[in-house]
Wavefront OBJ file of the C-alpha trace (Angstrom):
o trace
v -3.194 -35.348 25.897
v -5.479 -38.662 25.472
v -7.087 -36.735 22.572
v -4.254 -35.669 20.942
v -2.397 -39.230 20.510
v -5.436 -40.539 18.703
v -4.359 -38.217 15.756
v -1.147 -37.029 16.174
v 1.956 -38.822 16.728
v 4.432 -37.592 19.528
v 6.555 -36.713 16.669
v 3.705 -34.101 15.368
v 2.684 -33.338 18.605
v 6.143 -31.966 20.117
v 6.632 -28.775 17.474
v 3.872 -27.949 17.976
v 3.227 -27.359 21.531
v 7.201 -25.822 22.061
v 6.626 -22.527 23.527
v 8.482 -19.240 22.702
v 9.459 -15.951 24.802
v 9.678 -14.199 21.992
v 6.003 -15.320 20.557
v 4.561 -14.359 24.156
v 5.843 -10.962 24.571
v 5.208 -9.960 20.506
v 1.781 -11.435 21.283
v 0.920 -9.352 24.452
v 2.992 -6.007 22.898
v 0.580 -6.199 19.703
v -2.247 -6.579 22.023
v -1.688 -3.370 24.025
v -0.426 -1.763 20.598
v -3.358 -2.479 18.775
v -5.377 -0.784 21.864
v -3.078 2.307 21.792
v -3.502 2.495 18.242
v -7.309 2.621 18.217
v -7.109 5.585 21.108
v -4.654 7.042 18.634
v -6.685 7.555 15.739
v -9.912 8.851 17.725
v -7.799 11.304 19.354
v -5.963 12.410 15.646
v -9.585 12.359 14.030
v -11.980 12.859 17.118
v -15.494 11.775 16.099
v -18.290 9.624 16.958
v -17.372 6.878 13.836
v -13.698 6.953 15.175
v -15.018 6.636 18.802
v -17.262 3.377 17.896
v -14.589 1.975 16.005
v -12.075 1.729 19.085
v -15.178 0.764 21.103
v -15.078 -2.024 19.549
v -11.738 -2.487 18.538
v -10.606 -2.210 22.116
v -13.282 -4.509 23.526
v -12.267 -7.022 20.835
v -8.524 -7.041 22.177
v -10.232 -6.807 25.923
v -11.299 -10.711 24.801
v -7.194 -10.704 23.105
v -6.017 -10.300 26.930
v -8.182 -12.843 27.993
v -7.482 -15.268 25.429
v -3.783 -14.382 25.759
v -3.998 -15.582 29.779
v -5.876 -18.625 29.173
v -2.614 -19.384 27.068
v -0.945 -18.575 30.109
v -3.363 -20.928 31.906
v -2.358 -23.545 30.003
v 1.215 -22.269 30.691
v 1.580 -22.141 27.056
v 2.042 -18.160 26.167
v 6.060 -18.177 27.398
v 8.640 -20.522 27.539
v 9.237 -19.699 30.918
v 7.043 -20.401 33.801
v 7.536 -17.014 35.735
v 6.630 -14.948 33.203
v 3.552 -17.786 32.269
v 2.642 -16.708 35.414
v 3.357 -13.364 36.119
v 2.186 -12.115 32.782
v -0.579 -13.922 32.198
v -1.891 -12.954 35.904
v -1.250 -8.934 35.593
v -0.662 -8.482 32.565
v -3.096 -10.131 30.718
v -5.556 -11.159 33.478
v -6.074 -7.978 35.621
v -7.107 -5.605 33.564
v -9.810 -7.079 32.461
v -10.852 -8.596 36.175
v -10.121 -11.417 35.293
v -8.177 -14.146 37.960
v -6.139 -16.415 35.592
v -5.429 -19.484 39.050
v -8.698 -19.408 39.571
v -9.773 -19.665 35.739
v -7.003 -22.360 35.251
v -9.105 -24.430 37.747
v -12.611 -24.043 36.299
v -11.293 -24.560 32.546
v -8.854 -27.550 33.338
v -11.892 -29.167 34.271
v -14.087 -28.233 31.526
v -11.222 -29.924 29.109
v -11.819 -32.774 31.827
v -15.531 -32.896 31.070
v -16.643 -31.717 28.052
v -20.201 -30.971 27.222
v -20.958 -34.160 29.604
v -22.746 -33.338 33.068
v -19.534 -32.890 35.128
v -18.894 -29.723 32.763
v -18.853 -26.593 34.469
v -19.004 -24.601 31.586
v -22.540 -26.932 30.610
v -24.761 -24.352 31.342
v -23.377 -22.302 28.833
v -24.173 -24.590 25.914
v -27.225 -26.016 27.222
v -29.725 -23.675 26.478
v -28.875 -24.194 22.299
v -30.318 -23.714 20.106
v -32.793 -21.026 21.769
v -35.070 -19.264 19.604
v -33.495 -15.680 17.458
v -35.682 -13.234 20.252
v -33.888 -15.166 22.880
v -30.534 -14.180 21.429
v -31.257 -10.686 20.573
v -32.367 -10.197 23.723
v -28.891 -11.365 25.531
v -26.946 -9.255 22.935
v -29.181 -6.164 23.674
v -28.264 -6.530 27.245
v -24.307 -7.391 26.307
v -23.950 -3.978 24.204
v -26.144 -1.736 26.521
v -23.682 -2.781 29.228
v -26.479 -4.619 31.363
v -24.419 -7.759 31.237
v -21.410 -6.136 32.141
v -22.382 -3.983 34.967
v -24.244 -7.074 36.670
v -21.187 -8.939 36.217
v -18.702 -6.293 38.325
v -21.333 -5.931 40.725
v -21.747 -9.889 41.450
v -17.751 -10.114 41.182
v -17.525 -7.187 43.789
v -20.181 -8.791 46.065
v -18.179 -12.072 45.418
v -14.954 -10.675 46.659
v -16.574 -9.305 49.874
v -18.401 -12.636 50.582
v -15.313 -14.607 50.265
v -13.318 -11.935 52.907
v -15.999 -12.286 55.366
v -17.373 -15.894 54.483
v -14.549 -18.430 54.041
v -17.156 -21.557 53.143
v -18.295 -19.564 50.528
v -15.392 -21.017 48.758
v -17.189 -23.832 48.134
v -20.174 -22.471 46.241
v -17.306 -21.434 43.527
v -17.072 -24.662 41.984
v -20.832 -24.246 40.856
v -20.362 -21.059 38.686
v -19.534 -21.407 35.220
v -16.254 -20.336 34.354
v -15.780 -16.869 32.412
v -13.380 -14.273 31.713
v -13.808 -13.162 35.014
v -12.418 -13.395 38.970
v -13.492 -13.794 42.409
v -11.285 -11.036 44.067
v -10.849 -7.710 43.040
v -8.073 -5.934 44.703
v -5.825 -7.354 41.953
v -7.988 -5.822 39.067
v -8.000 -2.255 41.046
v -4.500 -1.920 40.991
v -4.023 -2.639 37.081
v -6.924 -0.776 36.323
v -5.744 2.547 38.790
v -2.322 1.890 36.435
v -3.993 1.912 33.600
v -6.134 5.051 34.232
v -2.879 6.848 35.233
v -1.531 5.612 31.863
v -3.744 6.999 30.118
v -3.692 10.309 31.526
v -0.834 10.963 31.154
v -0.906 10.037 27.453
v -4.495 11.792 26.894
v -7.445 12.810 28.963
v -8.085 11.521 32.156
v -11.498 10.381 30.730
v -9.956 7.969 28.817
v -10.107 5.480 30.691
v -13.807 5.454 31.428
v -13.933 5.921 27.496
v -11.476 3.361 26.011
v -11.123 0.748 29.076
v -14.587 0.595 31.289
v -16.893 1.306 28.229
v -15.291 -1.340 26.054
v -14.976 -3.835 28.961
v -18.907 -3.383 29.609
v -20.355 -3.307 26.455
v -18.297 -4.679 23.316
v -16.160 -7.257 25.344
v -19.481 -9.192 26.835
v -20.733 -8.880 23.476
v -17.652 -10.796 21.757
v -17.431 -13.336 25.089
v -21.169 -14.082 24.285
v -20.576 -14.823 20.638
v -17.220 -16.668 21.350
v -19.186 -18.984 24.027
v -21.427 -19.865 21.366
v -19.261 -20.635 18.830
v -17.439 -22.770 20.910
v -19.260 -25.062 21.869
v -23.350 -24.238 21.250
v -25.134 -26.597 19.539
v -22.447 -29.278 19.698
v -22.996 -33.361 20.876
v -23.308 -33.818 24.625
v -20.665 -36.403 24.400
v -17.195 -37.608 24.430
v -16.924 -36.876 20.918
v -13.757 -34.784 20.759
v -14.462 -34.350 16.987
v -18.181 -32.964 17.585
v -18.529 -31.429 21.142
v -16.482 -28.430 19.759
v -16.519 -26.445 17.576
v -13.743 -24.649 14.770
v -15.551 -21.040 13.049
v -13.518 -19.953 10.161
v -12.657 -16.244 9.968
v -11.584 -13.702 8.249
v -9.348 -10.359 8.829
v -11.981 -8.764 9.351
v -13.723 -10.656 12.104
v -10.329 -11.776 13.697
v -10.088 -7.755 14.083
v -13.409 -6.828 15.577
v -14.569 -10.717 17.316
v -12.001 -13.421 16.991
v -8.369 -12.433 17.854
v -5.529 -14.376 18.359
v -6.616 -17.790 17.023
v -9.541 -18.335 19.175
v -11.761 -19.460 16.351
v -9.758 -22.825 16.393
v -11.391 -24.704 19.128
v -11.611 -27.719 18.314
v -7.796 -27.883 17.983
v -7.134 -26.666 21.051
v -9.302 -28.855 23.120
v -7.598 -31.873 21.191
v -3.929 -30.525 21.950
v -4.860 -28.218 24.909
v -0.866 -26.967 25.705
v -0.492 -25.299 22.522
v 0.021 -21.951 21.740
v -2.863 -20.136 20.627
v -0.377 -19.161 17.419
v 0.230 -22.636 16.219
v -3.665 -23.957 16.120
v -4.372 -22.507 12.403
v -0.976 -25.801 12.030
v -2.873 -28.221 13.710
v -6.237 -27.826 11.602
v -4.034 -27.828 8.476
v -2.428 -30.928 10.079
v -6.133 -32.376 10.803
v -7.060 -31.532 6.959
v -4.228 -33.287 5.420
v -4.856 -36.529 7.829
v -8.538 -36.931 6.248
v -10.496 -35.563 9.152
v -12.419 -32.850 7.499
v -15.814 -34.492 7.354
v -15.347 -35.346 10.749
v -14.867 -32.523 12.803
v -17.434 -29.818 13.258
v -16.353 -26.906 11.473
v -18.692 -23.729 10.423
v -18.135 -21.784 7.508
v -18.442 -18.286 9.476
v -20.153 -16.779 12.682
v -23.466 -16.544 10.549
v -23.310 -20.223 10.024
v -23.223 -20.481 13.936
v -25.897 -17.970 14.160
v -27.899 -20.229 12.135
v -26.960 -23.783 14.241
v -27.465 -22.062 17.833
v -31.163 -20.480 16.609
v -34.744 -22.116 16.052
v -37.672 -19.877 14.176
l 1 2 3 4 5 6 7 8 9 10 11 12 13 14 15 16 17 18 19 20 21 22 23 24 25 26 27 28 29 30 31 32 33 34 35 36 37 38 39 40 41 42 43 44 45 46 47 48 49 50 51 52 53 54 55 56 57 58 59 60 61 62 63 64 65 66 67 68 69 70 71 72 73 74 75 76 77 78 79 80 81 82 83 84 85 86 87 88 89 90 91 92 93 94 95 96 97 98 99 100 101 102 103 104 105 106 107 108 109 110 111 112 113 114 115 116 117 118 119 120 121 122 123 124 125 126 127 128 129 130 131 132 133 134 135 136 137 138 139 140 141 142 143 144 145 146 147 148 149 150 151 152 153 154 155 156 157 158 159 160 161 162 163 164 165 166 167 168 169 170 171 172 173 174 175 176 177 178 179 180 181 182 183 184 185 186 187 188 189 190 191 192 193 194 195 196 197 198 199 200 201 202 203 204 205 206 207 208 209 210 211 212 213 214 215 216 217 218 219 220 221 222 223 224 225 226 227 228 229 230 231 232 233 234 235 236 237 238 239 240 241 242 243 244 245 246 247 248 249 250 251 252 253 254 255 256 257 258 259 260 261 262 263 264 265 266 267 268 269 270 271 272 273 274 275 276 277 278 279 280 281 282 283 284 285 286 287 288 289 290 291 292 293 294 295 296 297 298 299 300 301 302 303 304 305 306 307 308 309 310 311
């Protein structure tokens, strides 16, 4: 909120972060909708083209879910704190193993400490720019499912730890935060829902086709990416204007990479409570007040590609 009354006035500030039930649950419907819709069409016109697309369609709105809880980690998605919490915990958090409390206490303090040493989210921007083999390499691993697999199995081996371990509580303060959990009983019981779910509507393949495949391949491909839009190859400093980062994009990418508003950044670190749909108003609101030259803003994702990459 410090950030925010250096350019907006409480005046501005107040419409913008007002929260709607109706906004939330149209949100998470089209999410889910847009998912079903993808499954749809591969099963009406069953081939590999109409397979890949709702690959990576459905990993896309895998990131949508996440996205949609850290709203809810914010408590910014409803109105209403129960369903803030409730949703944005199964709903939106679950499925995709995700723990929403325990993200809301890594990512509070990133906001906290920005690209400055306390960050826990530093190591994640540190390493830019790294050299174009470097980053083919990571996205190789993302869309072959390396990454993802790796990442269930340490979350799996996490959960255990912390059943059997109870200090090892504290060693969770030193990971990086990600759309991801520590416990995993939560995530087995949306996921065995889902996989029912889909059954019924389909094949009972499905699932491993249109939720695990997506989730391990696609999704860490489009976390990756979003990561280093955000904040890759920004100032290490208390620079709210510069230590973030705003990618413009269009239908297209917002379909396939950057749903729900998550290419405006920078206006959500400087206003952090509001909703994801309302950002596009602030960086119209930040344009008309004269702050374009100011705030780092790329062009497209191949304009980051180019900033987070040396020859």
């Amino acid at each position: 909120m410090q950030h925010a009354k250096k350019y907006f006035s409480s005046d501005e500030i107040r419409p913008l972060a007002q929260r709607s039930n109706f906004m939330g649950a149209f949100l998470v419907t089209h999410c889910f909708f847009t998912i079903a819709l993808a499954i749809f069409v591969f099963s009406i016109w069953p081939n590999i083209f109409t397979f890949i697309i709702a690959v990576m369609i459905i990993g896309s709105r895998q990131l949508g879910l996440a996205i949609l809880m850290h709203d809810s980690a914010h408590r910014a998605l409803f109105a209403n704190d129960f369903l803030n919490e409730k949703i944005g915990y199964w709903v939106c958090g679950a499925p995709i193993l995700a723990d929403m409390f325990a993200y809301r206490h890594y990512h509070l303090m990133h906001h906290k400490h920005t690209q400055t040493e306390n960050d826990p989210d530093l190591n994640l921007s540190k390493p830019f720019p790294t050299s174009i083999r470097s980053i083919i390499r990571r996205i190789i691993r993302d869309i072959t499912g390396q990454t993802g697999i790796k990442s269930i199995y340490n979350q799996i081996r996490t959960a255990f730890k912390l059943a059997f371990d109870k200090d090892a509580i504290d060693s969770l303060t030193k990971q990086p935060q990600s759309f991801k959990g520590n416990s995993i009983s939560q995530p087995i019981i949306a996921n065995f829902l889902l996989f029912i779910v889909m059954w019924i509507a389909g094949e009972w393949w499905w699932w491993f086709a249109f939720w695990l495949l997506p989730l391990v391949t696609w999704f860490q491909l489009v976390v990756r990416i979003r990561s280093m839009a955000e904040h890759a190859a920004t100032d290490f400093s208390d620079n709210e204007l510069q230590n973030v980062r705003t990618t413009y994009a269009n239908p297209i990418i917002r379909l396939f990479l950057a749903p729900y508003w998550v290419n405006y950044h920078l206006e959500h670190h400087l206003i952090m409570h509001v909703p994801c749909w309302r950002l596009k108003k602030v960086h119209s609101l930040l344009l008309k007040k004269g702050y374009a030259d100011k705030m780092k803003v790329s062009r497209n994702y191949f304009d980051v590609f180019r900033q987070v990459t040396t020859n």
